[in-house]
C-alpha positions in Angstrom: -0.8 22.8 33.1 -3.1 22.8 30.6 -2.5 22.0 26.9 -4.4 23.3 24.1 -5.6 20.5 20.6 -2.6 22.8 18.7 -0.3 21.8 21.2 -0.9 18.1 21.6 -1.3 17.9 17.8 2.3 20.0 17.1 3.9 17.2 19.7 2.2 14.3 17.9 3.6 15.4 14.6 7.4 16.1 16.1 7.6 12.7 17.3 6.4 11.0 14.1 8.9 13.4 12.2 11.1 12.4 14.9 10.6 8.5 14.2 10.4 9.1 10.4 13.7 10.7 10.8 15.6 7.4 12.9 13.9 4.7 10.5 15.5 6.6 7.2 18.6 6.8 9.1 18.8 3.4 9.9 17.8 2.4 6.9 19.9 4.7 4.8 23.0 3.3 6.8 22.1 -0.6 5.8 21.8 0.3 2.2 18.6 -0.9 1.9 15.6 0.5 -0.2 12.3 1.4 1.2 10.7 -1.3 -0.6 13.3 -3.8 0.8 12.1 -2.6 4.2 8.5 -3.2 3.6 8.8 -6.2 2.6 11.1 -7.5 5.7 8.5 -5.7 7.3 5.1 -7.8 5.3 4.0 -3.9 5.0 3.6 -1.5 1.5 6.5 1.2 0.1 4.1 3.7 0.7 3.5 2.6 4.4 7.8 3.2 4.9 7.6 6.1 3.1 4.9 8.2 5.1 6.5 6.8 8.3 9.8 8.7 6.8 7.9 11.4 6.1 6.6 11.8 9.4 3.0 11.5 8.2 1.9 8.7 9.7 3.2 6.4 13.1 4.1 2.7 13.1 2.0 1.6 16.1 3.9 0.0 18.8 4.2 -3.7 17.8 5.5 -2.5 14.4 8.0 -0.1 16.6 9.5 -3.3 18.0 9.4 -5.4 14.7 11.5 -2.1 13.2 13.9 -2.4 16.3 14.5 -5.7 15.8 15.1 -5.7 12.3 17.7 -2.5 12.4 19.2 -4.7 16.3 18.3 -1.8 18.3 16.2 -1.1 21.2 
């Protein structure tokens, strides 16, 4: 099967919304601020924020440093 750029790009942008989605969960359910967050994390608000917002993805070593601070995974 052959997938077109609108395709790829529409799955790219569920999965961040996806992953957005989990990390304000998780965070949400600790009580803990965005800001708190980024700095557990040694990354900006603004970083947490668009990763909530599904408009940007944390790359994959940053995926395991959230998993580990939230003790899932």
């Amino acid at each position: 099967m052959i997938y077109s750029n609108s395709d790829i790009l529409f799955y790219v942008r569920s999965v961040a919304v996806v992953i957005g989605l989990e990390i304000k969960r998780l965070r949400q359910n600790l009580g803990i601020s965005q800001t708190k967050l980024a700095n557990s994390l040694d990354v900006r608000q603004s970083t947490v924020a668009m990763w909530e917002a599904g408009k940007n993805n944390p790359g994959y070593e940053m995926l395991l440093r959230i998993a580990n601070f939230f003790g899932v995974g």
